[in-house]
C-alpha positions in Angstrom: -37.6 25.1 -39.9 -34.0 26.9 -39.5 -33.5 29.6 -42.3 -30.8 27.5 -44.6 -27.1 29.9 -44.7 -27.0 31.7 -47.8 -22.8 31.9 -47.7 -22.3 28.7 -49.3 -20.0 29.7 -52.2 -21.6 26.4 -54.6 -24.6 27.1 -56.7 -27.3 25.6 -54.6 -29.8 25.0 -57.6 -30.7 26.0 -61.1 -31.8 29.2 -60.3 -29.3 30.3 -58.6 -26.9 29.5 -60.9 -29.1 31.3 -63.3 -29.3 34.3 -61.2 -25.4 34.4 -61.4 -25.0 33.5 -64.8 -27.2 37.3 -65.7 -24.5 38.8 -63.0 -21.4 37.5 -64.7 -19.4 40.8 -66.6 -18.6 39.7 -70.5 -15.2 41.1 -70.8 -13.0 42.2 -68.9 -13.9 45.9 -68.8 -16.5 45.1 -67.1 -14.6 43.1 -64.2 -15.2 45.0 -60.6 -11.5 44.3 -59.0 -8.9 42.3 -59.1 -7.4 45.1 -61.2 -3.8 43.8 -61.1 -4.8 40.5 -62.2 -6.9 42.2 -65.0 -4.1 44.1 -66.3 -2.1 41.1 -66.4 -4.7 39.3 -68.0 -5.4 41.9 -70.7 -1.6 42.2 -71.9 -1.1 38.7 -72.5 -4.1 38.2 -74.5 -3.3 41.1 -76.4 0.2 40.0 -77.2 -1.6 36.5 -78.4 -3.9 38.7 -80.5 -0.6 40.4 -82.2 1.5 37.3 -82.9 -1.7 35.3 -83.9 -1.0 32.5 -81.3 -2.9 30.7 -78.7 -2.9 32.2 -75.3 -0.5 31.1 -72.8 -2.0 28.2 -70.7 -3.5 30.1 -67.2 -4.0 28.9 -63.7 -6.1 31.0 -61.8 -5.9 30.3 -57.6 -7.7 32.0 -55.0 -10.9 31.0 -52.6 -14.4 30.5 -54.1 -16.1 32.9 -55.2 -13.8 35.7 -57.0 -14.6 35.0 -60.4 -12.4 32.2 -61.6 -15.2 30.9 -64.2 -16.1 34.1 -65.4 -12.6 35.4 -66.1 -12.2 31.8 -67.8 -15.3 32.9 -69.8 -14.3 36.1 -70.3 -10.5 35.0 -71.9 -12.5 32.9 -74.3 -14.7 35.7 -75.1 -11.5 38.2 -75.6 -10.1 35.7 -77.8 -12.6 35.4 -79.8 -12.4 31.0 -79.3 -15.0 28.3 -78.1 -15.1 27.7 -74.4 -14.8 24.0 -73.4 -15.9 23.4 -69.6 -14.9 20.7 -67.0 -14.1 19.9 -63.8 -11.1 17.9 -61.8 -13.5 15.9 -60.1 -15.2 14.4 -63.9 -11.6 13.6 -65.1 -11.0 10.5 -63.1 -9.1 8.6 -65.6 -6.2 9.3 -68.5 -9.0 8.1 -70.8 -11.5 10.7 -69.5 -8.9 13.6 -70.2 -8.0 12.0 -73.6 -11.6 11.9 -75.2 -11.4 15.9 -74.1 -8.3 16.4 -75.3 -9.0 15.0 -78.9 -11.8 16.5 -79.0 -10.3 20.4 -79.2 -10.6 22.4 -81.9 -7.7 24.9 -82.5 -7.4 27.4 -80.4 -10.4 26.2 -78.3 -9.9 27.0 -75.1 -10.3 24.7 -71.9 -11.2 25.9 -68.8 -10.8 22.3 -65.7 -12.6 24.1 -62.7 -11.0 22.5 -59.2 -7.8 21.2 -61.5 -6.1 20.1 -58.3 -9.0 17.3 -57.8 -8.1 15.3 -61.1 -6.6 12.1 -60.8 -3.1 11.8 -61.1 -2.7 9.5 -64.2 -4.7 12.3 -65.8 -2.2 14.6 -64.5 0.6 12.9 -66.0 -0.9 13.1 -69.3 -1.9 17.1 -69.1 2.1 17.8 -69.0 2.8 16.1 -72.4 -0.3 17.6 -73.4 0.2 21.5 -72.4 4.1 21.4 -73.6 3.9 19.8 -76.9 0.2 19.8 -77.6 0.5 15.7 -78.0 -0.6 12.7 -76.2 0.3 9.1 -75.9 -2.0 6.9 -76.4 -1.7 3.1 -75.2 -2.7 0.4 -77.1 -3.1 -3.3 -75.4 -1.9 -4.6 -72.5 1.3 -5.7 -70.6 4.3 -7.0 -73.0 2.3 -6.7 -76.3 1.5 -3.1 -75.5 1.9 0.2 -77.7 2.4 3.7 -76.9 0.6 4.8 -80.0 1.1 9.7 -80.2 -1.6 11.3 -81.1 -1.2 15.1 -82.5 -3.6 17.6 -80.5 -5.1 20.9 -82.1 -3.3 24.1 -80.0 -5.6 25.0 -77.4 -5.0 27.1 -74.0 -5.9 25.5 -70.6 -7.4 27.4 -67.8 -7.3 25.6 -64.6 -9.0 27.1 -61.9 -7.6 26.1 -58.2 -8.8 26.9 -54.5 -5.5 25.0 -53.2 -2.7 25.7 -55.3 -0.4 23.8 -52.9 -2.3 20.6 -53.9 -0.9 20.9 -57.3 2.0 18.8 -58.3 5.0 20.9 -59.5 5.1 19.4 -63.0 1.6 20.5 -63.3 2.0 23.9 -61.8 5.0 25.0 -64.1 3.6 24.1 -67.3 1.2 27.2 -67.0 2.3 29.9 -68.5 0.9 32.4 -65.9 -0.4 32.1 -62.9 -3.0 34.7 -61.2 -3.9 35.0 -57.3 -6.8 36.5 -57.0 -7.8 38.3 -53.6 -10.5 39.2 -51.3 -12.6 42.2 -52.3 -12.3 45.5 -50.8 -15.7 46.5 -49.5 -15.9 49.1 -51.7 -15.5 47.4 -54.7 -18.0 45.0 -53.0 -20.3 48.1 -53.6 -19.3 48.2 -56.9 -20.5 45.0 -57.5 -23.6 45.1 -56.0 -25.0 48.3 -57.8 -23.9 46.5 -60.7 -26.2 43.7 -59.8 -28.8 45.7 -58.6 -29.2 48.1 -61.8 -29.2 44.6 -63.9 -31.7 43.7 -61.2 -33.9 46.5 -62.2 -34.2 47.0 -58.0 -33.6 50.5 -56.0 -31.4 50.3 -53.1 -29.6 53.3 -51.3 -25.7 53.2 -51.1 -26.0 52.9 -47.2 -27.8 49.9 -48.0 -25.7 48.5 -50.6 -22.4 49.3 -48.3 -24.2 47.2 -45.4 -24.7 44.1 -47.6 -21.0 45.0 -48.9 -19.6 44.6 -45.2 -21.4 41.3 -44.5 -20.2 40.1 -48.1 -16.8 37.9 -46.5 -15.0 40.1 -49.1 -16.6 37.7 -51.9 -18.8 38.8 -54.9 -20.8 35.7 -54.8 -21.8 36.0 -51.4 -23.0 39.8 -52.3 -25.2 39.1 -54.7 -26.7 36.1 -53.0 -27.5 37.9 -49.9 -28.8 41.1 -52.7 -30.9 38.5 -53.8 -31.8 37.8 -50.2 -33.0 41.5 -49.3 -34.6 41.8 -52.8 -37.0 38.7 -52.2 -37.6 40.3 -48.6 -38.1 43.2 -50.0 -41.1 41.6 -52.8 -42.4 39.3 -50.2 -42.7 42.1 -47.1 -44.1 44.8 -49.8 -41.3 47.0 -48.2 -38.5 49.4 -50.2 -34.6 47.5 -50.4 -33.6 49.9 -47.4 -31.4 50.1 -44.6 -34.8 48.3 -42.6 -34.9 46.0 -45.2 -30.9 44.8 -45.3 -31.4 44.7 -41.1 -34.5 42.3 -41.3 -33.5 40.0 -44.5 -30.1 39.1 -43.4 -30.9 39.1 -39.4 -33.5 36.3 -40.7 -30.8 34.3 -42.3 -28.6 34.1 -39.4 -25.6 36.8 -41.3 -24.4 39.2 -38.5 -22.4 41.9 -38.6 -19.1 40.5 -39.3 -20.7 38.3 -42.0 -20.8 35.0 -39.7 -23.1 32.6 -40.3 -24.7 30.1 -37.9 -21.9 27.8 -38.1 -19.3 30.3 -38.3 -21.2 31.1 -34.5 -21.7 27.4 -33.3 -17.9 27.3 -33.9 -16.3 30.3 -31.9 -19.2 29.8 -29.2 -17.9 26.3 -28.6 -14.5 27.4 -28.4 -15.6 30.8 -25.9 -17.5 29.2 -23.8 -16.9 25.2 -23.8 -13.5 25.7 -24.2 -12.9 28.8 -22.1 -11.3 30.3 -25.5 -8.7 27.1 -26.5 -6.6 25.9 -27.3 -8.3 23.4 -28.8 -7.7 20.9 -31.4 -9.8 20.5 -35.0 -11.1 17.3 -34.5 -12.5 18.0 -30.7 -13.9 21.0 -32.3 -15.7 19.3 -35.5 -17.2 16.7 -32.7 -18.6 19.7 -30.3 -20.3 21.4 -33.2 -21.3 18.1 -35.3 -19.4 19.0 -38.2 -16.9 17.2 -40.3 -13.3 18.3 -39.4 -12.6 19.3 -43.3 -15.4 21.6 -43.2 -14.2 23.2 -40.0 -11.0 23.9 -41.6 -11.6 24.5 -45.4 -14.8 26.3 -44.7 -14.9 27.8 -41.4 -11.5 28.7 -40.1 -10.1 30.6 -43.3 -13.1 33.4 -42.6 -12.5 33.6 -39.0 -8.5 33.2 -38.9 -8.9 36.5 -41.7 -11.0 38.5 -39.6 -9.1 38.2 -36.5 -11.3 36.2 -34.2 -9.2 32.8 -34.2 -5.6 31.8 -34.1 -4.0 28.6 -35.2 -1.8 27.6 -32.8 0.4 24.6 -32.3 -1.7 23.5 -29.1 -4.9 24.1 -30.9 -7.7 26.8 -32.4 -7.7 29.7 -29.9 -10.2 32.7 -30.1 -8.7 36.2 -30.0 -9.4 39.3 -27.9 -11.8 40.5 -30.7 -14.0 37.2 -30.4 -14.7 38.4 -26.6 -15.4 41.6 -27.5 -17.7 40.5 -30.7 -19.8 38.2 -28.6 -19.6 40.3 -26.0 -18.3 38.0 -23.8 -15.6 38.3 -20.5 -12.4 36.7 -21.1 -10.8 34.7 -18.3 -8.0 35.8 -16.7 -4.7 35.7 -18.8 -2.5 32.5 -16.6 -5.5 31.0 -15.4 -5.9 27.5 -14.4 -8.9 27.3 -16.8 -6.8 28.6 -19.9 -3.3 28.8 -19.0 -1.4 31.4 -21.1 -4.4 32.4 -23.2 -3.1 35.8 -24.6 0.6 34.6 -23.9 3.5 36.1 -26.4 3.8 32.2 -27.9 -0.1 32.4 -29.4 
C-alpha cells in the first residue's frame, strides 16, 4: 500500500489531534512567530483588561495551519473568559447561530472556525449580533409574523478564515481587528520544532531539526506532523532522530526536498512532461492527475505558485525554469512549436 501524505493540514484522527493539542503554546508568550500579529494581539487585550470591557471582535485570515485555533484559545486564556467553539460549516441556519448566540455568557468568547462557510441568513444575523449585541427573533409565519429582539450577553467573536475574500463586506467590517497571519520562516520553523521535540521528550540534532524545518511548507502543523513522522521511524527502526533518520522517514512518505508531496509531483510532472511545461488549463489538469479541480487550486497550486515552480497565466498553469531544474528535466526550446512562447515576457 502507498505511504498516505502526511501534509494534509486537517487533523486526520483522534490522535493526531491529540498530538497537537500537547503542542499548542497557552499564551501568547509562548507563540513561535507571527510576532507582529502577536504584538497586535497583546495590546488590544490589554487595553480590554484596563477599561474592563470585552475584547474587540477578531478575524484572523491566513492558510491552514498557522495557529488560528490556538491564538483563539490563547485570547480566551489571556482574558481570563470561557471559550465557546464552532464552525461555519455547523451553522447552516439563523436558528443554528441563535441557539449559540443565546446561549453566551458575558464576556464568553466565540471562536466560528472557517467563518466564511456559514450560510448567509446566519450571516445576516451575526451583523446585528456583533454591533449591538442583540438579535431578532421571528415569531410565526407570513402576514401574522413577529420580529420578536432578544438582548445577548457581551461576548467577542473570533472568526478564523482561509479566504477572506469570501467574506461579505458587512461581515468583514464588523470585526474590530483583523490579523493576516504569514508563512513561517524556516527558522522559526526550528523554533517550533525543538519546542515540540523537548515536550516530546525526543533528541534530535539542529541539522536535523533545520531539515524537517525546510520540508515544513513554511507551516507549524506540517512540522510537527512530519516530527512525529521521523520520531515513530526513529522507535520503530531502533535508530537515533538523526540526519539518517529525517532522510529515511520522510523519503518513505513521499516529502522531498522542496516539501512536495506525491500530488504536489503527479501535478507539475503532468504539466513537464504531458504538457511540454503549459500552458494549460485547471480542469485539463485535475482530469490528467484524477483530482478534483478545487483541490488542484486550493490545495496544490498555492504551494507551488509560492515556491516558484508554476505560474498562473491567462492561457493556463505553466511551470517555471526552476521546475526543470528541480526535476531535473530539459526544457524545450523557448518559441517552439511544442510550447510556443514558454519563457515569453507575457508569462
Amino acid at each position: 500500500m502507498e505511504p498516505q501524505s502526511v501534509l494534509s493540514p486537517d487533523p486526520e484522527s483522534d490522535a493526531e489531534l491529540a498530538f497537537e493539542g500537547a503542542l499548542r503554546p497557552k499564551s501568547l508568550a509562548e507563540f513561535v512567530g507571527q510576532s507582529k500579529v502577536r504584538g497586535q494581539l497583546e495590546l488590544l487585550l490589554q487595553a480590554a483588561a484596563i477599561q474592563s470591557r470585552t475584547p474587540d471582535h477578531i478575524l484572523l485570515a491566513g492558510p491552514p495551519g498557522l495557529g488560528k485555533t490556538t491564538l483563539a484559545m490563547i485570547i480566551a486564556q489571556e482574558s481570563g473568559r470561557p471559550l465557546r467553539m464552532s464552525s461555519g460549516p455547523a451553522i447552516q441556519h439563523a436558528g443554528d447561530l441563535a441557539a449559540v448566540l443565546s446561549s453566551l455568557t458575558p464576556g464568553e468568547v466565540l471562536f466560528i472556525d472557517e467563518i466564511h462557510r456559514m450560510a448567509r441568513s446566519a450571516e445576516e444575523m451575526l451583523y446585528l449580533a456583533m454591533e449591538d449585541f442583540r438579535i431578532d427573533i421571528m415569531v410565526g409565519k407570513g402576514a401574522g409574523a413577529t420580529s420578536i429582539p432578544l438582548d445577548l450577553a457581551p461576548f467577542t467573536l473570533v472568526g478564523a478564515t482561509t479566504r477572506a475574500g469570501l467574506l461579505p463586506n458587512p461581515l468583514r467590517d464588523r470585526f474590530g481587528f483583523t490579523a493576516h497571519l504569514e508563512f513561517y520562516e524556516e527558522g522559526e520553523l526550528e523554533q517550533v520544532l525543538t519546542r515540540a521535540a523537548r515536550l516530546l521528550d525526543l533528541s534530535v540534532d539542529r541539522d536535523a531539526l533545520g531539515e524537517i524545518a525546510r520540508r515544513s511548507r513554511g507551516t507549524p502543523r506540517i512540522a510537527n506532523r512530519l516530527l512525529r513522522r521521523v520520531r515513530d521511524y526513529a522507535l520503530v527502526k531502533g535508530t537515533g532522530a538523526g540526519m539518517d533518520a529525517v532522510h529515511a522517514a520522510l523519503d518513505l512518505y513521499d516529502v522531498d526536498a522542496l516539501g512536495l508531496d506525491r500530488l504536489d509531483r503527479a501535478v507539475m510532472m503532468t504539466v513537464l512532461r504531458r504538457f511540454d511545461g503549459g500552458p494549460v488549463g485547471l480542469n485539463t489538469l485535475a482530469v490528467s492527475v484524477g483530482e478534483e479541480a478545487e483541490t488542484i487550486e486550493s490545495v496544490v497550486e498555492p504551494f507551488l505558485v509560492r515556491i516558484g515552480l508554476l505560474t498562473r497565466t491567462p492561457r493556463g498553469r505553466v511551470a517555471t525554469r526552476d521546475a526543470w531544474r528541480h526535476f531535473e528535466l530539459a526544457p524545450p526550446a523557448a518559441g517552439s512549436p511544442a510550447n510556443p512562447g514558454l519563457f515569453g515576457d507575457d508569462l
